[in-house]
C-alpha positions in Angstrom: 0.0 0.0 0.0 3.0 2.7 0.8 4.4 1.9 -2.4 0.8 2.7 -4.2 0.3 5.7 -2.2 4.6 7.2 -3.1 3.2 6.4 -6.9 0.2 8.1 -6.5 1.5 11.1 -5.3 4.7 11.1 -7.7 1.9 11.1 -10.4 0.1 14.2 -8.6 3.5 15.7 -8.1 4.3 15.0 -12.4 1.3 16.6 -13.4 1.4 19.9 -11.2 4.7 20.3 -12.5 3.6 19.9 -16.3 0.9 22.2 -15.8 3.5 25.0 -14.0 5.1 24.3 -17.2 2.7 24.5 -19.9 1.7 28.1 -18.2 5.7 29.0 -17.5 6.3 28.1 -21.2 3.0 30.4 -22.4 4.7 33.4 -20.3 8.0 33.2 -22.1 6.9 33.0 -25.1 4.0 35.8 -24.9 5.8 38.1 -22.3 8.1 40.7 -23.3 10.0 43.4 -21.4 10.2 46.0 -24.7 7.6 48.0 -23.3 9.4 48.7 -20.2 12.9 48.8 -21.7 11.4 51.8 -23.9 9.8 53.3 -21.2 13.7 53.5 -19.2 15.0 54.7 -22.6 12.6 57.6 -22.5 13.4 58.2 -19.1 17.2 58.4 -20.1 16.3 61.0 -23.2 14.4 63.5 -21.6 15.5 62.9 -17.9 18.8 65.9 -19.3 16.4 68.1 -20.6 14.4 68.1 -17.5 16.9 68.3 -15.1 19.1 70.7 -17.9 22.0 68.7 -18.2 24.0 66.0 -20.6 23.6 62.9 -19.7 21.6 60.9 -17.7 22.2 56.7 -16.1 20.2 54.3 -14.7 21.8 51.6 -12.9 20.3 47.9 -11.9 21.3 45.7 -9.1 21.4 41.8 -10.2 19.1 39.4 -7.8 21.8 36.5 -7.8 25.2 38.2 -7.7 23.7 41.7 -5.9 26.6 43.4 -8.1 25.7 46.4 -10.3 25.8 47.1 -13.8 24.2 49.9 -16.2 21.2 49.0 -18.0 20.5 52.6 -20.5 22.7 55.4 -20.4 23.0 58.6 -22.5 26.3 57.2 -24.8 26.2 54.2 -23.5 24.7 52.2 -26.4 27.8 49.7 -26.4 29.3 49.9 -23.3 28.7 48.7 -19.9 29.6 50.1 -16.8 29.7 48.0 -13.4 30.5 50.4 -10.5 32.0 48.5 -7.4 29.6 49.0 -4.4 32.5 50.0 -1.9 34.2 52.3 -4.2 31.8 54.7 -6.5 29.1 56.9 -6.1 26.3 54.9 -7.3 27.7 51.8 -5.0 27.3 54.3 -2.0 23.7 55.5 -3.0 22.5 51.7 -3.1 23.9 50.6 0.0 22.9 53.2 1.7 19.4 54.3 0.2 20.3 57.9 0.1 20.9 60.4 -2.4 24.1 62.6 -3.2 25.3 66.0 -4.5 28.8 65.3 -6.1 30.5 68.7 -7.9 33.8 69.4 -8.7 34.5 65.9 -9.6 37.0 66.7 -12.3 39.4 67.9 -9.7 39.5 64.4 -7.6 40.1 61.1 -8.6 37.9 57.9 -7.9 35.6 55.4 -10.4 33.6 58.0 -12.2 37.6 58.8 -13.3 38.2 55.1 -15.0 34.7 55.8 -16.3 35.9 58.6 -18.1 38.7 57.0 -19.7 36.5 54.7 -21.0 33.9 56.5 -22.1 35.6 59.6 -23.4 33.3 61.7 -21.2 34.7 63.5 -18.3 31.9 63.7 -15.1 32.2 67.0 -13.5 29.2 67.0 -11.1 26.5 64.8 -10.7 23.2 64.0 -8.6 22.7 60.4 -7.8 19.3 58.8 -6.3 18.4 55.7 -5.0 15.7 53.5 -6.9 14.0 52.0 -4.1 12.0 48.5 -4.4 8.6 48.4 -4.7 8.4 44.6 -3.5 11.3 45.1 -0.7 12.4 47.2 1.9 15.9 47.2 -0.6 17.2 48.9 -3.4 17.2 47.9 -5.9 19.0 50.4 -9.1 20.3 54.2 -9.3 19.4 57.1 -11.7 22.4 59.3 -12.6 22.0 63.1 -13.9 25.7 64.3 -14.8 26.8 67.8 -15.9 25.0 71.1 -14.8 24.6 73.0 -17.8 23.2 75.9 -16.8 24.8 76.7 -13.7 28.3 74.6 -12.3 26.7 72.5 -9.1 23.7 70.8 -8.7 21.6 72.0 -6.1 19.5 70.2 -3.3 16.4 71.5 -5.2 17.8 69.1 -8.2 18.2 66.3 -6.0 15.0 66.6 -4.4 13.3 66.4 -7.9 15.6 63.5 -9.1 14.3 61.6 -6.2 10.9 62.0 -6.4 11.2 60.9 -10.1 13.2 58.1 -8.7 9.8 56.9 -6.9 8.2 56.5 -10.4 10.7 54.7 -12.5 11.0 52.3 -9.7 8.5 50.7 -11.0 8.8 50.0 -13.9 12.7 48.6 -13.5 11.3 46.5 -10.8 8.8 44.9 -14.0 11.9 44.3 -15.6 13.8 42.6 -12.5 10.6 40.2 -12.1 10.6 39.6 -15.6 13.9 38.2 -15.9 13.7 36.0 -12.5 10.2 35.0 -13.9 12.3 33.6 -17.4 15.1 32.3 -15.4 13.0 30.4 -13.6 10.9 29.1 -16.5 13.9 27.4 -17.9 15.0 26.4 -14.4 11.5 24.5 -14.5 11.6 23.2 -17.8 14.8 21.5 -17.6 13.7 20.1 -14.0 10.1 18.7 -15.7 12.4 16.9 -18.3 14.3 15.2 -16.1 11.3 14.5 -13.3 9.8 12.4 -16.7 12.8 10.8 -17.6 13.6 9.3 -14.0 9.5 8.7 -13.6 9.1 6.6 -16.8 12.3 4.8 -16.8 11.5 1.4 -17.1 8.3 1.9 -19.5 10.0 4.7 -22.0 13.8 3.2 -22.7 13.0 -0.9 -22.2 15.8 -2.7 -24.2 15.8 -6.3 -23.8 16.4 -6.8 -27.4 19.9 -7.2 -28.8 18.7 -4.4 -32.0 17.7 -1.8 -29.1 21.3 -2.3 -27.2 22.9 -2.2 -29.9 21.0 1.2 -30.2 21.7 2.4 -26.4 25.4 1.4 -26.8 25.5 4.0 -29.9 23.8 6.7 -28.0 26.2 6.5 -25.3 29.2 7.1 -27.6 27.5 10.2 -29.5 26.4 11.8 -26.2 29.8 12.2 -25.2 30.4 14.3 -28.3 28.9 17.6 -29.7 28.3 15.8 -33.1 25.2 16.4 -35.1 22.8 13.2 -35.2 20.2 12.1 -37.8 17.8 9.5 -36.0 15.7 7.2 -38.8 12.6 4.9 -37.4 9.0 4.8 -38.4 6.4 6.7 -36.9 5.5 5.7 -32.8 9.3 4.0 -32.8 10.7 6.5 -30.1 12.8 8.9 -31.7 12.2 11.7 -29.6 12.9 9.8 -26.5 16.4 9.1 -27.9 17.0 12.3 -28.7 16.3 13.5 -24.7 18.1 10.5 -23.9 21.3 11.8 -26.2 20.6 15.6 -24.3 20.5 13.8 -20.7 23.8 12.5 -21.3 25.5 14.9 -22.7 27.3 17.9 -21.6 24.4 20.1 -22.4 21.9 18.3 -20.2 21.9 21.6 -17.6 20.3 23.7 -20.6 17.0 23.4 -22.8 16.1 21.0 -24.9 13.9 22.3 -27.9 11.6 20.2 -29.9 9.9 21.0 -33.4 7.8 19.2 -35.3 9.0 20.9 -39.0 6.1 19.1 -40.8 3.9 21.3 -38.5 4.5 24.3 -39.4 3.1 26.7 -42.2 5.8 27.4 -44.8 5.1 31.1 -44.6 6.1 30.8 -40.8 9.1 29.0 -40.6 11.2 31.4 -40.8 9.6 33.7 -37.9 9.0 30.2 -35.7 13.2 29.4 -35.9 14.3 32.8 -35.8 12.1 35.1 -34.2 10.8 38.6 -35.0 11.0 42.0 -33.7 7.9 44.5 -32.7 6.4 45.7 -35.9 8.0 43.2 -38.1 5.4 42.3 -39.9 1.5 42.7 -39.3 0.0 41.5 -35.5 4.2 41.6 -34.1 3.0 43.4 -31.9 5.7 41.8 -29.5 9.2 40.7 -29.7 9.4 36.7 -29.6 12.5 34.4 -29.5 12.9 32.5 -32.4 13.8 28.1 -31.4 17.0 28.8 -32.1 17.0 31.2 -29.6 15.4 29.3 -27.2 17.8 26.9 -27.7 20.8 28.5 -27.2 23.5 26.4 -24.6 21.4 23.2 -25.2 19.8 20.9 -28.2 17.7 21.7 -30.9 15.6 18.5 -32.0 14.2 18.7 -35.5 11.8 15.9 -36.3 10.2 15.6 -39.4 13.2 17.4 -40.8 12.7 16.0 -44.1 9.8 18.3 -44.3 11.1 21.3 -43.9 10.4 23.7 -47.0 13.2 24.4 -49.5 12.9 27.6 -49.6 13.9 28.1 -45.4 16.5 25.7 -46.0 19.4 28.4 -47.2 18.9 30.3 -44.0 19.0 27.8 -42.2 21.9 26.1 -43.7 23.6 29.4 -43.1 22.8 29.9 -39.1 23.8 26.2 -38.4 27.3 26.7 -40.4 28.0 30.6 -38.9 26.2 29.9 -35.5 24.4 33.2 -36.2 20.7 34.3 -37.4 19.0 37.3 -37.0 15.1 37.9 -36.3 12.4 39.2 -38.9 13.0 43.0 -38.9 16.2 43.6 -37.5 19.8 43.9 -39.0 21.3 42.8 -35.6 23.4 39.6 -35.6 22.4 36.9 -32.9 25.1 33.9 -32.1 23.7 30.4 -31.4 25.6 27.9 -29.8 23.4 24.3 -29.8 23.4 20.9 -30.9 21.6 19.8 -34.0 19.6 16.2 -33.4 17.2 15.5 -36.6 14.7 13.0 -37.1 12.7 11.7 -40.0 11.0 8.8 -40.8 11.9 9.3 -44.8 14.7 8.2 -46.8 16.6 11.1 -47.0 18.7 10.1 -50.0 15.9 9.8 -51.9 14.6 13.7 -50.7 17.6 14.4 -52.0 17.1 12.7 -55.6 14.1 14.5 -55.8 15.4 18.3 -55.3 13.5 18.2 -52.2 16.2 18.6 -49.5 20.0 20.4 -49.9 22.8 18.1 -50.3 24.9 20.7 -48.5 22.4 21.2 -45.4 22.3 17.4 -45.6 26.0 16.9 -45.0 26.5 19.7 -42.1 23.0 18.6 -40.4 24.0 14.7 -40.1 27.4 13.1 -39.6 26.3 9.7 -37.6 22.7 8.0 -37.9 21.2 5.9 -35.4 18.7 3.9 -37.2 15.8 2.8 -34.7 14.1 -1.0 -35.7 10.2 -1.5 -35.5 8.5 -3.0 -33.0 7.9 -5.9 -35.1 11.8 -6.6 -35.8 12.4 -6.0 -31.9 9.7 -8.8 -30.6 12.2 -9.7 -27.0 10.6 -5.8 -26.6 7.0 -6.3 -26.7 6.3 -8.0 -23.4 8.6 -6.1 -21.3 7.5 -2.7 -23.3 3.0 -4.2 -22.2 3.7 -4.4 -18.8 5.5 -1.7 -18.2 2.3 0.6 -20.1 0.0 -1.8 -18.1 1.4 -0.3 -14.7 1.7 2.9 -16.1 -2.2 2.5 -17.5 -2.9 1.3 -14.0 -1.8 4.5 -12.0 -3.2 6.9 -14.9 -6.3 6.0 -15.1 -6.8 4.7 -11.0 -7.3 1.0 -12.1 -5.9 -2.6 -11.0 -6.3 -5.7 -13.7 -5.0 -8.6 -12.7 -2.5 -8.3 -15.7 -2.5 -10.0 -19.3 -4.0 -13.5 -19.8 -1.3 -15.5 -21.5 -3.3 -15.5 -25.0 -3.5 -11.9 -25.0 0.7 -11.7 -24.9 0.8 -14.2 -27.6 -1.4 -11.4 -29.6 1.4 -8.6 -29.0 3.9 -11.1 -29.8 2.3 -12.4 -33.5 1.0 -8.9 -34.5 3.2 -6.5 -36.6 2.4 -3.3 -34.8 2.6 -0.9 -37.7 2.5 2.3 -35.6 5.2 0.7 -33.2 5.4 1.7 -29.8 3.3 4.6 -29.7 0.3 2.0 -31.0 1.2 -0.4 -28.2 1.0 2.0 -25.7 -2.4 3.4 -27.0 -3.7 -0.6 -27.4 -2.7 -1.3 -23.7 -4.5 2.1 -22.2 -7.8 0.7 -24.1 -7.5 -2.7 -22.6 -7.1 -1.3 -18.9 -10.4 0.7 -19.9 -12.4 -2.1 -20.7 -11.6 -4.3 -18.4 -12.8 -4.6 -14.5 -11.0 -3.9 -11.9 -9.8 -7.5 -10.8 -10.0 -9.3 -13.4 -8.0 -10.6 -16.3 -7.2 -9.1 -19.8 -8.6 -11.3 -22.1 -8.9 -11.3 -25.8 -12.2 -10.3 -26.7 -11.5 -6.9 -25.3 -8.7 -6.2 -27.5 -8.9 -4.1 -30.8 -10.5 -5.5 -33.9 -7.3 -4.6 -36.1 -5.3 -6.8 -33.3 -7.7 -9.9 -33.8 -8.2 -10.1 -37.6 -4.6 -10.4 -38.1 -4.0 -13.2 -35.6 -4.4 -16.5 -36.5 -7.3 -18.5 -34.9 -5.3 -21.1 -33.0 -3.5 -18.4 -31.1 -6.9 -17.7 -29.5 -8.0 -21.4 -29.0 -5.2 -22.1 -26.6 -6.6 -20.0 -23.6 -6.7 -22.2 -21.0 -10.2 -21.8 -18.7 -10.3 -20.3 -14.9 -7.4 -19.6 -12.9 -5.9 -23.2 -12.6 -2.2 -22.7 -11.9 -1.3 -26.2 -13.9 -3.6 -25.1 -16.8 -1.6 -21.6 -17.5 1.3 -22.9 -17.0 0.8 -25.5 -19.3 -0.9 -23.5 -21.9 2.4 -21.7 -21.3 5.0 -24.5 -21.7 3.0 -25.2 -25.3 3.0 -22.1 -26.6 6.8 -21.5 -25.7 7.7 -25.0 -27.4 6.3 -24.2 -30.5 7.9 -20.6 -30.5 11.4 -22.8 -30.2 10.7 -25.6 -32.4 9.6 -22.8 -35.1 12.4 -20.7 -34.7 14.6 -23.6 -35.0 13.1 -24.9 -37.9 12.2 -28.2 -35.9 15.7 -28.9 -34.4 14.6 -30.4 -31.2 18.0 -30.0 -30.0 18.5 -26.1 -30.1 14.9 -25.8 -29.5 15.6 -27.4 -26.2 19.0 -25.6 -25.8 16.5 -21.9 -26.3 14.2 -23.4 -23.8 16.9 -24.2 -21.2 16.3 -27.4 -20.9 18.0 -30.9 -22.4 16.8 -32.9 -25.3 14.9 -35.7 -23.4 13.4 -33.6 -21.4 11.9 -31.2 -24.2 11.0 -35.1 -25.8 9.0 -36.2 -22.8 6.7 -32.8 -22.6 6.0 -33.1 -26.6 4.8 -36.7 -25.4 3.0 -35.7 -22.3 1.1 -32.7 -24.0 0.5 -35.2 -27.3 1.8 -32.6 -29.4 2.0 -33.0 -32.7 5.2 -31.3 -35.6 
């Protein structure tokens, strides 16, 4: 019962976590702090002419590091400046939530003198308020006014102003302080979400009991150690996504996001806006900046499945920000870099895309330099049991349920069918099973789906032993199994009975004792 309960509540726990997500991921992709960044650049433009002087600076205290850097400045456009809290003016007025009157500072020596070496703009007085927190008791930035022009000191009337304009634009810097904690820790939750799934559905997502799907881990392993660019092949429903995570959990870039896009998705007319963004006002409705995937996937992995869809017309562009590192968004000039690994997936033959003018050989040859081919369910059949139960308890806890498990003919079903949608088909047969069956009781299969049924042969049903008589399942059990060996041996008792695990004569008295006939 403990355990049922823990499970229980890990469930609970996994879905209020995907739903913090799903509204996380909404708010940083719909939120944008443009509007307050242009209402501090305002401030900095007519902040001079109000207070008649030349230049005006408004500083921002980080939340994690508490050090201080300038966010707009008058001249500032490519430059920084990060004034020590001990050692400069604007370090003073933080710590100590009070406002100064500095003149005649080009006569003495201190910071705003390094600042005007780098700058090229000497400071000779200045008035400096505190930006107080609207959410604290803190501080949390600085507005700078430097340079009388109309008379050579600033005056405590100056100051007085300064600060009660100091009370207004508190506000809207402490928008953008929230903003960016609110962002941070949307990708904090993200990546935390990813890995809650991964170490949640362990044993039903990566089972790999076949020799075709180790062979598959064993490559995945080696690539993840590497920043090389992967193409993953497999039919649809054969778990390419869920290699691609498992290729980002592994790697050195597990710490940052992981992006997914389905390419076949998306409207040609907006692929180019979905990977690299736009500005406000690119185009009609922009009426927001938004972060293009690559963007979003800066540090980490970008997976694109369905990559054989992509249009050819994006392809160039694309070709050219995976090979530089660097895009730019819809309606602005401004070089961004990217630094992220490529994973594609398709479940096309490429080469033949290629024949057909449909996909660049040269994005084809810088997109994929190994390929992990996935096999189909059917070709991976050691899979299909494991791969049942493990949805069946899965089912179970989803939908509040407890079967008794599979009857023994319903697991020879799995095992003869051909599952054409693979995994994902499995998975969906399993939750319709647990559905239709009682709590209690035993999937059987007359419950299972009528495409399952008409393409299994009749004697796989007729076998279903009656009740719950231990010696009757297992012996419908020990019949089924020797058939499975003598058929994959081609009748050689002697390797059938060397699969089984058991000698010769003892494989020749069960034939006898079950009358069974080759």
């Amino acid at each position: 019962m403990a355990k049922k309960h823990n499970d229980t509540e890990m469930l609970v726990d996994r879905n209020r976590l995907t739903g913090l997500k799903m509204r996380m991921d909404q708010l940083d992709r719909s939120w944008t702090h443009d509007n307050y960044q242009d209402f501090l650049r305002f401030y900095v433009k007519v902040l001079p002419k109000i207070m008649e002087a030349e230049r005006c600076t408004i500083y921002l205290s980080d939340i994690g590091t508490d050090k201080i850097s300038s966010m707009f400045g008058t001249g500032l456009e490519d430059k920084m400046i990060k004034p020590p809290r001990d050692k400069s003016i604007v370090g003073k007025v933080m710590s100590t939530g009070k406002g100064v009157i500095e003149n005649d500072l080009d006569k003495r020596s201190g910071f705003h003198s390094q600042v005007a070496i780098e700058t090229d703009f000497v400071s000779r007085n200045m008035i400096c308020a505190p930006i107080k927190s609207v959410t604290t008791t803190g501080v949390s930035g600085a507005v700078q006014v430097i340079n009388k022009k109309t008379q050579k000191t600033f005056s405590e009337k100056d100051l007085a102003l300064l600060e009660e304009i100091a009370v207004y634009l508190s506000k809207s810097l402490e928008s953008i302080i929230l903003n960016k904690e609110v962002l941070r820790i949307s990708n904090q939750l993200n990546r935390e979400v990813e890995r809650f799934d991964k170490g949640f559905f362990q044993d039903t997502m990566f089972i790999a009991e076949s020799q075709a799907m180790q062979d598959v881990l064993d490559l995945v392993r080696l690539v993840s150690a590497t920043p090389v660019n992967v193409l993953i092949l497999g039919e649809n429903g054969s778990g390419k996504e869920l290699i691609a995570r498992m290729i980002h959990e592994a790697s050195e870039r597990r710490e940052k996001p992981f992006v997914a896009i389905n390419c076949a998705s998306i409207p040609e007319h907006l692929m180019e806006s979905e990977f690299f963004g736009y500005e406000k006002g690119a185009f009609t409705g922009a009426d927001q900046s938004r972060k293009g995937r690559f963007e979003e996937a800066d540090g980490g992995t970008l997976l694109l499945d369905e990559i054989a869809d992509m249009p050819i017309a994006i392809q160039p562009k694309f070709l050219r920000a995976i090979q530089e590192g660097e895009g730019s968004r819809l309606g602005s000039n401004k070089l961004m870099s990217y630094d992220l690994r490529i994973i594609s997936a398709t479940n096309k033959d490429l080469k033949t895309e290629l024949d057909k003018k449909r996909f660049r050989e040269d994005l084809f040859f810088r997109l994929f330099s190994v390929e992990i081919q996935l096999p189909p369910l059917r070709d991976r059949k050691e899979d299909i049991v494991p791969l049942a139960i493990a949805f069946l308890e899965e089912t179970s806890r989803k939908f509040k349920k407890k079967v008794s498990g599979f009857s023994p003919a319903v697991l020879n079903l799995f095992e003869d069918y051909s599952w054409p949608g693979n995994v994902r088909q499995l998975r969906s047969e399993v939750e319709r099973l647990v559905a239709l069956t009682p709590d209690g009781k035993t999937i059987l299969p007359d419950k299972c789906s009528r495409g399952l049924l008409e393409n299994t042969p009749i004697e796989s049903l007729s076998n279903e032993p009656k009740g719950f008589s231990i010696p009757e399942q297992v012996k419908s059990l020990e019949i089924r199994l020797i058939r499975r060996a003598l058929k994959e041996t081609s009748g050689n008792r002697l390797k059938a009975a060397e699969l089984l695990g058991i000698t010769r004569q003892g494989l020749h008295k069960k034939i006898k004792r079950y009358q069974l006939e080759f």
